[in-house]
C-alpha positions as CSV (number, residue, x, y, z in Angstrom):
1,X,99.2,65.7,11.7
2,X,101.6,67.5,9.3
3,X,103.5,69.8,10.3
4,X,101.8,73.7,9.3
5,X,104.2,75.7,6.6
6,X,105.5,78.9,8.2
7,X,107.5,81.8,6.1
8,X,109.8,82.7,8.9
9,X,111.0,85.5,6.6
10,X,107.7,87.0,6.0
11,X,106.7,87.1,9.7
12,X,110.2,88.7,10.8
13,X,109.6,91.3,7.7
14,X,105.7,92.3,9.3
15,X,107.4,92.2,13.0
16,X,109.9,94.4,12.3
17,X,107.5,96.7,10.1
18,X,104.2,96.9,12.1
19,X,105.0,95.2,15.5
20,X,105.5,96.8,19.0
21,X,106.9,94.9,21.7
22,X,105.8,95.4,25.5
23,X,108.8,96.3,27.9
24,X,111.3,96.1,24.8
25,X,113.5,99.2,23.7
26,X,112.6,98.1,20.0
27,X,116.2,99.4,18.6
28,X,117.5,96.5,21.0
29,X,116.3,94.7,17.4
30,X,117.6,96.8,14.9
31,X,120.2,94.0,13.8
32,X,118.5,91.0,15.6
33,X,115.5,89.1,15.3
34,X,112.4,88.2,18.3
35,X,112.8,84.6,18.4
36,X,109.9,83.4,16.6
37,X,108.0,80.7,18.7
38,X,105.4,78.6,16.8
39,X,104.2,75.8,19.6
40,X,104.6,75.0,23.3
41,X,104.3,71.6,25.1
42,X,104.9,71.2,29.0
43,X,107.7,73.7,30.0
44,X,109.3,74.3,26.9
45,X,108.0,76.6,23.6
46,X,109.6,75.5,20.0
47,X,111.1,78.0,17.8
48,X,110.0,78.0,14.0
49,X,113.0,76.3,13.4
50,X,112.8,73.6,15.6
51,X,114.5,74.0,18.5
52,X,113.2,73.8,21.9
53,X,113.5,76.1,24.8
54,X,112.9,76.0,29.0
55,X,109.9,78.5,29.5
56,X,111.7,79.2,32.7
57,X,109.4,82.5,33.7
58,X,106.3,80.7,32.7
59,X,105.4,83.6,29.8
60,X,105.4,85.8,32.1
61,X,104.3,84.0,35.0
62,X,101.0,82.7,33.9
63,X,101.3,78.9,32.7
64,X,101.4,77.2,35.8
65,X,100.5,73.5,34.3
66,X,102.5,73.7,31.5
67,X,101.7,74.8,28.1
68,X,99.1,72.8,25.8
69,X,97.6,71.2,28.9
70,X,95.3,68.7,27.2
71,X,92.3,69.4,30.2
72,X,92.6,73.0,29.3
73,X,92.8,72.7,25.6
74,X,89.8,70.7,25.7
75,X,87.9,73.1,27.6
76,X,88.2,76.0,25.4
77,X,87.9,73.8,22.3
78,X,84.3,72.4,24.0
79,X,83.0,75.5,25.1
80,X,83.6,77.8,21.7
81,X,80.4,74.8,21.0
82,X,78.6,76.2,23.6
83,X,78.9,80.0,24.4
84,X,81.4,82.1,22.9
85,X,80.5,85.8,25.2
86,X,77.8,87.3,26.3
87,X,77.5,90.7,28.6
88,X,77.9,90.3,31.9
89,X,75.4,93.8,33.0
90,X,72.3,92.0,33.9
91,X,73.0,88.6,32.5
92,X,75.0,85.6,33.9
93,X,76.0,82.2,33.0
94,X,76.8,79.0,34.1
95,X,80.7,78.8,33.7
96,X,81.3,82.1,35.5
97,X,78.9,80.5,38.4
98,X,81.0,77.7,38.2
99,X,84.4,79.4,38.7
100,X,83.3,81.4,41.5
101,X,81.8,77.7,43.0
102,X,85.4,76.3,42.7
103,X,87.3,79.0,43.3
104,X,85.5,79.6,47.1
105,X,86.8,75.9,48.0
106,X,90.4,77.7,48.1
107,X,89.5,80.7,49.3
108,X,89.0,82.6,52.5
109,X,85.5,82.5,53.7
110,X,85.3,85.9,54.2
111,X,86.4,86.5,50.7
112,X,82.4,86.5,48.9
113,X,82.0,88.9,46.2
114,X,83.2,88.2,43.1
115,X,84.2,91.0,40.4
116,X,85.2,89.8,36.9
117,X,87.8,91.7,34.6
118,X,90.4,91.0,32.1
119,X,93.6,90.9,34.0
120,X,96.4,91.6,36.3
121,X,96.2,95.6,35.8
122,X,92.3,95.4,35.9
123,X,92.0,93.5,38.7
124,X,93.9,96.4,40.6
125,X,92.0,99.4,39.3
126,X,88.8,97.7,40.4
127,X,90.5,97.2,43.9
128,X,91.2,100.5,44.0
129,X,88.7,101.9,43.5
130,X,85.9,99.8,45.1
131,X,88.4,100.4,48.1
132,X,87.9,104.3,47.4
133,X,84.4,104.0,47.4
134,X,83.9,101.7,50.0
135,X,84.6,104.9,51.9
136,X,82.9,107.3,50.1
137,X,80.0,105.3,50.5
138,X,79.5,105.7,53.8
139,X,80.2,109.3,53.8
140,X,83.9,109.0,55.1
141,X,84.9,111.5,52.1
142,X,88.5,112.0,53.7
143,X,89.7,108.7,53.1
144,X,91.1,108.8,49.6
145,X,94.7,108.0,49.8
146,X,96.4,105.0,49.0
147,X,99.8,103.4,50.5
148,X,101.9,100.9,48.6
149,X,105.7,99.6,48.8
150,X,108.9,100.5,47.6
151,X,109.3,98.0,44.8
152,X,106.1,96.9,44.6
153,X,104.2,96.6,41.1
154,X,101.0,96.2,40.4
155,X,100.3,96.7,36.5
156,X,100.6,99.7,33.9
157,X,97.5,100.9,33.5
158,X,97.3,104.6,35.5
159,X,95.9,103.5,38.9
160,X,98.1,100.4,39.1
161,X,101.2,102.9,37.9
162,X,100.1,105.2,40.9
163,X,100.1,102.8,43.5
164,X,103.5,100.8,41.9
165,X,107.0,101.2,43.5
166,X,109.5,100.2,40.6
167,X,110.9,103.8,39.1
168,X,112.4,102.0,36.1
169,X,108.9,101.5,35.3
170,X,106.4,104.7,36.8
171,X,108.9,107.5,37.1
172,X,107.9,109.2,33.7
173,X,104.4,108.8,34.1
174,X,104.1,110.3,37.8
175,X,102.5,113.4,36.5
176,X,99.6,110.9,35.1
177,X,99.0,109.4,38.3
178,X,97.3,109.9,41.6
179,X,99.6,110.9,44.5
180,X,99.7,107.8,46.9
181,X,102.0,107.3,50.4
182,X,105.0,104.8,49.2
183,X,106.8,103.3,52.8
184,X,109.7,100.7,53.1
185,X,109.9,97.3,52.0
186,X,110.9,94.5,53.7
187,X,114.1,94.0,51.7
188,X,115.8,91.1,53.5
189,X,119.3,91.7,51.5
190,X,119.7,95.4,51.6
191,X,118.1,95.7,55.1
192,X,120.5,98.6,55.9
193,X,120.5,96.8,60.0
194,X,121.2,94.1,58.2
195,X,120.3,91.2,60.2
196,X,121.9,88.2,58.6
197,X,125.0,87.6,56.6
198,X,123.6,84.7,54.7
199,X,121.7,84.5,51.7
200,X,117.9,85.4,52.4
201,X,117.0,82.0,51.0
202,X,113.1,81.4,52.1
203,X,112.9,84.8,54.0
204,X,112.8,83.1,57.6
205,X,112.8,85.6,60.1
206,X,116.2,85.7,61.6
207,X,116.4,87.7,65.4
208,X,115.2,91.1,63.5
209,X,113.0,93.8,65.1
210,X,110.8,94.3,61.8
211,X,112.2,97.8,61.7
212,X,111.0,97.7,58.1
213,X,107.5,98.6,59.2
214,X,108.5,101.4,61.4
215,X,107.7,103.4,57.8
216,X,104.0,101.8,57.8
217,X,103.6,102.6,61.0
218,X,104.5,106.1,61.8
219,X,102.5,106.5,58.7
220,X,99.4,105.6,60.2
221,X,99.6,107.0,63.6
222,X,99.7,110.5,61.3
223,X,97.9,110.3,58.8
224,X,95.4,107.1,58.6
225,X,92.5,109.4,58.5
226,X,92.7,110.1,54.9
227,X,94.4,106.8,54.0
228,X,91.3,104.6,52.4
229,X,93.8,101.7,51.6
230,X,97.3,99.7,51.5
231,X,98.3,97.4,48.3
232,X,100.6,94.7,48.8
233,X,102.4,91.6,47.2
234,X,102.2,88.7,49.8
235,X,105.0,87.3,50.9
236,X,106.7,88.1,47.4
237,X,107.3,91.7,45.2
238,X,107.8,90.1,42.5
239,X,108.6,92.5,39.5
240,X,110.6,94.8,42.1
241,X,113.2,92.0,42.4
242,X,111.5,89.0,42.9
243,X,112.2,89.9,47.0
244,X,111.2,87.1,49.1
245,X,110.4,88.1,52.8
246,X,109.1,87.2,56.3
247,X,105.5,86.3,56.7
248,X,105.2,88.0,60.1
249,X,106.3,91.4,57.8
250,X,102.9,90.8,56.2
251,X,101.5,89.9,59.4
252,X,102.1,93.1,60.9
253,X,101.3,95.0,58.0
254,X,97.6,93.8,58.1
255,X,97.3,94.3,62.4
256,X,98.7,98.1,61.7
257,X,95.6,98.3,58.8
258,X,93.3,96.9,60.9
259,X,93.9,98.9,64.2
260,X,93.5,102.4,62.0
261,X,90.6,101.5,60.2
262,X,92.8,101.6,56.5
263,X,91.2,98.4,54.3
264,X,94.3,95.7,53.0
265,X,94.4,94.8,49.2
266,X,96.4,91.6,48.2
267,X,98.0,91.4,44.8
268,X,97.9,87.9,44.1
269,X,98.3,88.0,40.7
270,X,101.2,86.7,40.6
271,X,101.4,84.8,43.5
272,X,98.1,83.1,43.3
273,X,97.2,79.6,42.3
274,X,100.4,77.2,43.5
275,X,103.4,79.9,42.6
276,X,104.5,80.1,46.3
277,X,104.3,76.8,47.3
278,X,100.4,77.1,48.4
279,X,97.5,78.1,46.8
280,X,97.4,81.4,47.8
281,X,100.6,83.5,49.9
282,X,98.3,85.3,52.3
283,X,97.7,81.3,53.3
284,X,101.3,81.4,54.8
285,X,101.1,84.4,56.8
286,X,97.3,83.9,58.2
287,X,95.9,86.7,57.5
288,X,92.9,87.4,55.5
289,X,92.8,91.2,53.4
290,X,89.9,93.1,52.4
291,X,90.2,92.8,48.8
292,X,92.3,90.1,46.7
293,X,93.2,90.5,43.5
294,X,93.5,87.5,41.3
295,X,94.5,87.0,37.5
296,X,97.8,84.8,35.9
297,X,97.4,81.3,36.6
298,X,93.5,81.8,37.1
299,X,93.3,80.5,33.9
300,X,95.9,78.2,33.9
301,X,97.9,81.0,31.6
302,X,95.8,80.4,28.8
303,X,93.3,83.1,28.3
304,X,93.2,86.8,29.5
305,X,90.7,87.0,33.2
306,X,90.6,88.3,36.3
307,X,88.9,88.6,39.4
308,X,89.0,91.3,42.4
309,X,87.1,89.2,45.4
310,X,86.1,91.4,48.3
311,X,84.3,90.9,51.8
312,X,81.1,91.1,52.1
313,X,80.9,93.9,54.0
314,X,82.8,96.2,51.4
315,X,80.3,94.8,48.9
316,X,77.2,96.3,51.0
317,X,78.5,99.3,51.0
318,X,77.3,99.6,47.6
319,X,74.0,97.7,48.2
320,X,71.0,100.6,48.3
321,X,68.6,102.2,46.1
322,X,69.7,103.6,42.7
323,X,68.9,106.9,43.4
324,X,71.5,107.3,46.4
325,X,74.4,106.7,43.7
326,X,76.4,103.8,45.7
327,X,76.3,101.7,42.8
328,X,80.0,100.6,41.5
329,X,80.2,102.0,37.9
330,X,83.1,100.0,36.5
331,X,83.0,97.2,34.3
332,X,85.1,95.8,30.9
333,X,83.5,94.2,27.3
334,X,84.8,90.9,28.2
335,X,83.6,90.6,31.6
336,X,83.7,87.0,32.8
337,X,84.2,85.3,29.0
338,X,82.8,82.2,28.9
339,X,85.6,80.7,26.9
340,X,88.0,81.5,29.5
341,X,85.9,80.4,32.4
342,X,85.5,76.9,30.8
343,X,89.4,77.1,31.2
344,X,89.5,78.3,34.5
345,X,86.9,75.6,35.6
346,X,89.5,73.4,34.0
347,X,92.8,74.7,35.5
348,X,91.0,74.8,39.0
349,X,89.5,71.3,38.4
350,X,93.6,70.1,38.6
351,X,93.9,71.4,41.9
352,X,91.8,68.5,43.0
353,X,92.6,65.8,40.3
354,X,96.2,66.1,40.1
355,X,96.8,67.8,43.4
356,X,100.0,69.2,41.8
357,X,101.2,71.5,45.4
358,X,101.3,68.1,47.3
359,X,102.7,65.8,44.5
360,X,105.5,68.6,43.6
361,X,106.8,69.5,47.2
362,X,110.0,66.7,46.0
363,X,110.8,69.0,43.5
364,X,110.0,72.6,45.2
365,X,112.6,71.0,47.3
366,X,114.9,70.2,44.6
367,X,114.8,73.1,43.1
368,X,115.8,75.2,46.1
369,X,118.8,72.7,47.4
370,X,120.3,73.0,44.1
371,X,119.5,76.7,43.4
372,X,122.0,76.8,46.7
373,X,124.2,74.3,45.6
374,X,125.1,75.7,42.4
375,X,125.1,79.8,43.0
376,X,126.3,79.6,46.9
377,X,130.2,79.7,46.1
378,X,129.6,82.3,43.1
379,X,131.7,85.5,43.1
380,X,129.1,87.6,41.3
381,X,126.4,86.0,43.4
382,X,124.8,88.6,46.3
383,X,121.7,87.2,47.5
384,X,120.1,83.7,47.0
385,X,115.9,83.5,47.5
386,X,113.0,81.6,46.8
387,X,109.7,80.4,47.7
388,X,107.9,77.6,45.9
389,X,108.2,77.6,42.1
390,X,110.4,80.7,42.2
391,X,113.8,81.6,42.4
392,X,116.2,84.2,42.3
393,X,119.8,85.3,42.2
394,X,120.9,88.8,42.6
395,X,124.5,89.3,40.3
396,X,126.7,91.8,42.2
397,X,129.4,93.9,41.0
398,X,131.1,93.7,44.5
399,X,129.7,90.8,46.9
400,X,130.6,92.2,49.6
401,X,129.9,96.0,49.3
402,X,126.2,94.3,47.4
403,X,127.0,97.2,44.6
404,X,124.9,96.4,41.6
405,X,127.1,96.2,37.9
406,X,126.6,99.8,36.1
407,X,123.6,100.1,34.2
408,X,125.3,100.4,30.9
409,X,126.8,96.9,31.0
410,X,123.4,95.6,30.8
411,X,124.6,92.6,32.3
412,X,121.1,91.5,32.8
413,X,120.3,91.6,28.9
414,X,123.5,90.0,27.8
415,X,122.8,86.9,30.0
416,X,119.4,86.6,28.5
417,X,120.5,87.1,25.1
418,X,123.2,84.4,25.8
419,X,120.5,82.2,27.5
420,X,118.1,81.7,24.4
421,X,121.8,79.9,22.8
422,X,121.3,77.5,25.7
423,X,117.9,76.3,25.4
424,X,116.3,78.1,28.0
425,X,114.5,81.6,28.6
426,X,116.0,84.0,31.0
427,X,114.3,87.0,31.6
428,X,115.8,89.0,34.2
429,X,114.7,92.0,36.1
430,X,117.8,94.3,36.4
431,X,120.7,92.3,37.4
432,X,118.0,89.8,39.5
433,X,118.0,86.2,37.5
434,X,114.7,84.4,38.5
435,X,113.2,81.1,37.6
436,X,109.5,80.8,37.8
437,X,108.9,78.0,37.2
438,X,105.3,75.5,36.1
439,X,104.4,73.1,38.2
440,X,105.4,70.0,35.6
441,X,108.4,70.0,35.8
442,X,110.6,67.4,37.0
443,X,113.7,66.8,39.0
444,X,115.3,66.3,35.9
445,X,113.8,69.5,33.9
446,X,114.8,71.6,37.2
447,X,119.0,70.2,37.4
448,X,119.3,70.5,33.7
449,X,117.5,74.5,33.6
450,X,119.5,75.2,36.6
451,X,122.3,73.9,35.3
452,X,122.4,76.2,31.7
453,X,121.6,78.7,33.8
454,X,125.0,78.9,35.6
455,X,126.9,78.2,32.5
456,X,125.2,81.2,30.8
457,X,125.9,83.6,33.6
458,X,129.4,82.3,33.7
459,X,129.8,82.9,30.3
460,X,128.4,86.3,30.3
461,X,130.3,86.8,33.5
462,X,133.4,86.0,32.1
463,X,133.4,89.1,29.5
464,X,132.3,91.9,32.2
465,X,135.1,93.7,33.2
């Protein structure tokens, strides 16, 4: 197959002209070029000019068997044969079926109704507001208020901005936004009692009193009445800092919920299907939620869907006659796509054929060993965590004061400017370097990504004053 004829310079000419970037301050470009990437194969993407680089965040966390999968490939390529869309109001079809069939083999039993969307963002406005009214169903018209975590995040369309936690993200659209209850996190490294020394590593619960849910649960003794719901990131907050912690944190979170009558929503978008070493986080803690929201890796990263799976009793609390106006008046174009459910049915069919959690726990285990190895004895190094496929660093200006670099170094940036000369994609959030990473890589993929890694933050490091 020969190889297809790009004009690099007329695609950079268009970019520059017509094109804007997500989360990019586009003058960041004024006198540099977006990498130009033209095809992907396992864990790395090829530039247009040839070379190859370490998809180390996944693109944006949602390959998770590698890119150009030929199972998945094969799907779509079959099923644009078949059915290309269809609407989803009143009509079904076989491959959405099929998705939720598969899907409920992984699932909580008491997770039963299905809800299709786009995405990420999607899936969280529809949990949001089938939790709202859940209660307004049933007449409980006080119960309208929302509680999330500090650093949580949750999307950017305005119901996910109200109940996100990041201000480098949602401060400027506040005024936008519905007001919403925000309590602590359970931030292992800046816990202010501190509790451990050491690195937070795999957020194992050292001899620590949980006084992180204090917040949650003075909260709720005074004020649960007109709290409909909480939102949270099992067992990871992943675009606050990629912030590993405890599974007994999330276990008393949902116990608190339960005793006050306040319904649980889990954001597994991003750490759904594999990411944190099982198929689902809640898996680790236990604990089942009201609501889960799904998305990313539901199609193996391929195609935009989403799904928002609820109990059954929230669903019927919708379930009456049309005329008492229960029913849930929310719904998106591309609603349950066929094309990306033929992936899905794909990606999940993988689960089962190549079993990838089981055959990669040699190199979850690799990965973390030598994520320690190599950062431990770094003087700019302040916290070291992960869980399955993902890791993090947090760079310190002064280790043991944990004071972050001033924002105007942009210390972040530079190291993932300096990483794309390496061969590998580093996208940090702030001054946090994470790795999340697909589940085909290899021993060898993760030492030699791991390795580049250092040597780029040592090089970076080496110019901050």
């Amino acid at each position: 197959m020969s190889e297809k004829r790009w004009n690099k310079e007329k695609i950079l000419k268009i970019d520059r002209e017509h094109i804007w970037h997500p989360f990019t301050q586009m003058k960041d470009y004024e006198t540099r070029d977006p990498l130009i990437i033209v095809e992907g194969e396992g864990p790395r993407l090829k530039t247009i000019d040839g070379e190859w680089l370490y998809d180390t965040i996944s693109s944006w966390w949602t390959n998770i068997h590698g890119h150009s999968h030929p199972a998945l490939m094969q799907a779509i390529a079959e099923q644009t044969k078949r059915l290309d869309h269809v609407i989803f109001a009143g009509f079904t079809h076989p491959y959405a079926v099929e998705v939720v069939e598969r899907l409920r083999k992984f699932l909580p039993k008491e997770l039963k109704r299905f809800f299709f969307s786009d995405d990420g963002s999607t899936a969280v406005e529809v949990a949001l507001k089938m939790a709202f009214q859940y209660w307004q169903n049933q007449g409980r018209k006080e119960k309208t208020r929302f509680v999330c975590l500090e650093h949580a995040y949750h999307g950017d369309t305005l119901g996910a901005v109200s109940v996100g936690g990041v201000d480098l993200f949602h401060q400027l659209y506040k005024p936008l936004t519905f007001k919403t209850f925000r309590v602590k996190a359970p931030y292992c490294y800046r816990c202010p009692e501190n509790p451990s020394q050491g690195f937070t590593l795999e957020a194992k619960l050292p001899p620590c009193p949980l006084s992180c849910l204090e917040d949650l649960r003075k909260l709720l003794e005074e004020r649960a009445l007109e709290i409909c719901a909480i939102i949270v990131e099992p067992r990871l907050l992943a675009a606050g800092g990629m912030i590993v912690y405890p599974k007994e944190y999330l276990q008393g979170l949902v116990e608190l919920a339960r005793s006050h009558e306040v319904l649980v929503i889990f954001d597994e978008v991003a750490t759904g299907f594999g990411r944190t070493g099982t198929m689902f986080a809640m898996e680790q803690a236990g604990v089942v939620p009201d609501i889960v929201c799904l998305a990313k890796g539901l199609t193996g990263g391929c195609l935009p869907m989403a799904l928002t799976v609820a109990r059954e009793e929230i669903y019927q609390a919708f379930y009456a006659d049309y005329l008492e106006g229960k029913t849930f008046f929310h719904g998106h174009s591309f609603t349950a796509n066929p094309i990306a459910c033929a992936v899905a049915i794909a990606s999940l069919k993988l689960f089962e054929t190549e079993d990838p959690l089981t055959r990669g726990q040699k190199v979850r285990d690799h990965f973390h060993r030598l994520l320690v190895d190599l950062f431990v004895d770094e003087p700019y190094v302040g916290d070291i965590r992960y869980i399955g496929y993902v890791g993090a660093i947090e760079l310190v200006a002064n280790k043991a004061k944990k004071e972050p670099f001033p924002l105007e170094k942009r210390v972040g940036f530079q190291i993932y400017l300096t990483s794309l000369k390496k061969g590998l994609i580093l996208r940090p959030l702030g001054d946090v370097i994470y790795w999340f990473l697909p589940f085909c890589v290899t021993e060898e993929d993760v030492s030699e990504i791991l390795t580049r890694s250092r040597e780029t933050i040592r090089e970076v490091m080496s110019h901050i004053n």
